[in-house]
N, C-alpha and C positions, 0 to 999 in steps of 0.2 A: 931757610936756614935756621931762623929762630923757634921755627918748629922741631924742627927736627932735633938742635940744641934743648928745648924745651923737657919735649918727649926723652931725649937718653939721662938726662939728670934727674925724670922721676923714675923711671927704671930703676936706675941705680939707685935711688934713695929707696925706694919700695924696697929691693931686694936685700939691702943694707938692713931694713927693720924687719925683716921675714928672720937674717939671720942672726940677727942680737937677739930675738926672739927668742930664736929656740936654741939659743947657747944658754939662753937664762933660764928655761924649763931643767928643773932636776927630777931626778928620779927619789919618790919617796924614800926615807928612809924603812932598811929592813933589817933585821935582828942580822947580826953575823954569824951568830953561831945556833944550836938549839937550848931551850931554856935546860937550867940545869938537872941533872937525872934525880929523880927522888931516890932518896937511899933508902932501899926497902929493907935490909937488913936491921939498922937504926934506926929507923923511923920518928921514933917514940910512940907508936901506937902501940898500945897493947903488951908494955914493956914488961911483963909476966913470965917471963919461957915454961915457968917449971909447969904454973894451972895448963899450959898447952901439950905437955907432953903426957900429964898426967889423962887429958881427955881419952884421947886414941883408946885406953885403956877399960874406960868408962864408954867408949862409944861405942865400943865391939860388945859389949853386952847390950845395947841399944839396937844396934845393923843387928843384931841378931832380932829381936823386935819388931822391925821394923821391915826385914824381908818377909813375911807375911803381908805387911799392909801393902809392900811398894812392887809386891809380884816378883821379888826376887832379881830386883834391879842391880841389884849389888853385883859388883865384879869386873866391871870398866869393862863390860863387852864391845861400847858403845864408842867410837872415835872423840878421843875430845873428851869426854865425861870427868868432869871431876865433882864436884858433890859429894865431897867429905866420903868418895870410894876408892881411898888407899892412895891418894898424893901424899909425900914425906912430906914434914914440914920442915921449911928452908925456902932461902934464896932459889930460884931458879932463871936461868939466861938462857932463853930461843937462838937459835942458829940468825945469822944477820943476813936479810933475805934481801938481794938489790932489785930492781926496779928500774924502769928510765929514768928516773929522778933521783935517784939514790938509795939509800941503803938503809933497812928499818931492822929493830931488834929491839924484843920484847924482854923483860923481866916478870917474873912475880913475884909474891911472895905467898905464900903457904902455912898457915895456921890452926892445927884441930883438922886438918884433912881438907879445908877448904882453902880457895883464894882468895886471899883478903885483902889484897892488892896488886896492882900492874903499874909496869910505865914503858918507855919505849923511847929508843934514841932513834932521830930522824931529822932528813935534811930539811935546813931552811934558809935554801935560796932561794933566787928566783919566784916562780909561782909559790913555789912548796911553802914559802913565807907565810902565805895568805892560805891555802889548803890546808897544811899538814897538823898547826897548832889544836883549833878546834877540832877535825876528822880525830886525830888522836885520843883527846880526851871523851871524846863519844865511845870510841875503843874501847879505850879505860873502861869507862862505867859499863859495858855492855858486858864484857871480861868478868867484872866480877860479880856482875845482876846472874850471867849466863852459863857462872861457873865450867866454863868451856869454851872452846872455840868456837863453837856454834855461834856465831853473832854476825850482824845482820854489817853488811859494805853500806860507809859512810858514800852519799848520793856526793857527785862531785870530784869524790878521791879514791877511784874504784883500783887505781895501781897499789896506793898508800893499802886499803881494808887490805887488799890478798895477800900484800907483802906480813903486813900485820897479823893475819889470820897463819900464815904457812910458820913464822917465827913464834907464834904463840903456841899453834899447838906441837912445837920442837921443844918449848917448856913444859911443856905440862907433859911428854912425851917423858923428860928429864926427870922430873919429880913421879911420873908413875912408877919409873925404874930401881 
């Protein structure tokens, strides 16, 4: 009997620290929302507008130069291509492309015919907490190294790259227009 007594009160004590346990286990902390959008229109980069509009100008006697050397690349045959070949300069916002995860949408901005900056609103819950911050900014920088959509899916967030890549080239789609 004083076994048996024995044995059910370390049971019970055991399972009693199993679940304090893991009532005291929390869940990291994770951002609630996504970090705030760069405001590509304001920025303060490159707070100039009039030297940018005046280029275009100056740059078409250059494209003109310049198709000779570049095999007559000029003319956005090319899906995606931007490289200062006829993007308006302004703001432009991609179509918001969802995903299992949520929902991504790209901006850029457009200066002198090129992209001179991106950003992207995207979810950050769950995993995407831990995915989405860094794959994005790789984006970024690929965006505007690659002056196009051509850029290469972050390993890891291969939902995230396609989403990003289909909304991106919905902007630059915009600003060829």
């Amino acid at each position: 009997m004083r076994r048996s007594t024995a044995a059910a009160v370390g049971t019970l004590t055991g399972a009693a620290l199993i679940v304090g346990v893991r009532l005291s286990v929390s869940a990291p902390a994770v951002p609630a929302a996504a970090p705030p959008a760069v405001d590509l229109a304001g920025s303060g980069q490159d707070v100039a507008p009039a030297p940018t509009k005046k280029k275009p100008a100056d740059a078409d006697k250059d494209d003109d130069s310049d198709k000779g050397a570049d095999g007559g690349s000029d003319g956005g045959s090319s899906e995606g291509e931007a490289g200062g070949s006829g993007l308006k300069d302004g703001v432009y916002k991609g179509a918001a492309v969802k995903n299992p995860y949520g929902t991504i949408q790209v901006s850029i901005k457009v200066e002198g015919g090129k992209i001179t900056a991106a950003d992207a609103t995207y979810p950050t819950t769950a995993d995407s907490a831990t995915i989405n911050p860094p794959a994005i900014a790789a984006l970024k920088q690929s965006t505007v190294k690659a002056q196009s959509a051509d850029v290469d899916a972050v390993s890891g967030a291969t939902f995230t790259s396609e989403s990003y890549v289909k909304s991106l080239q919905a902007a630059i789609d915009e600003a060829n227009a």
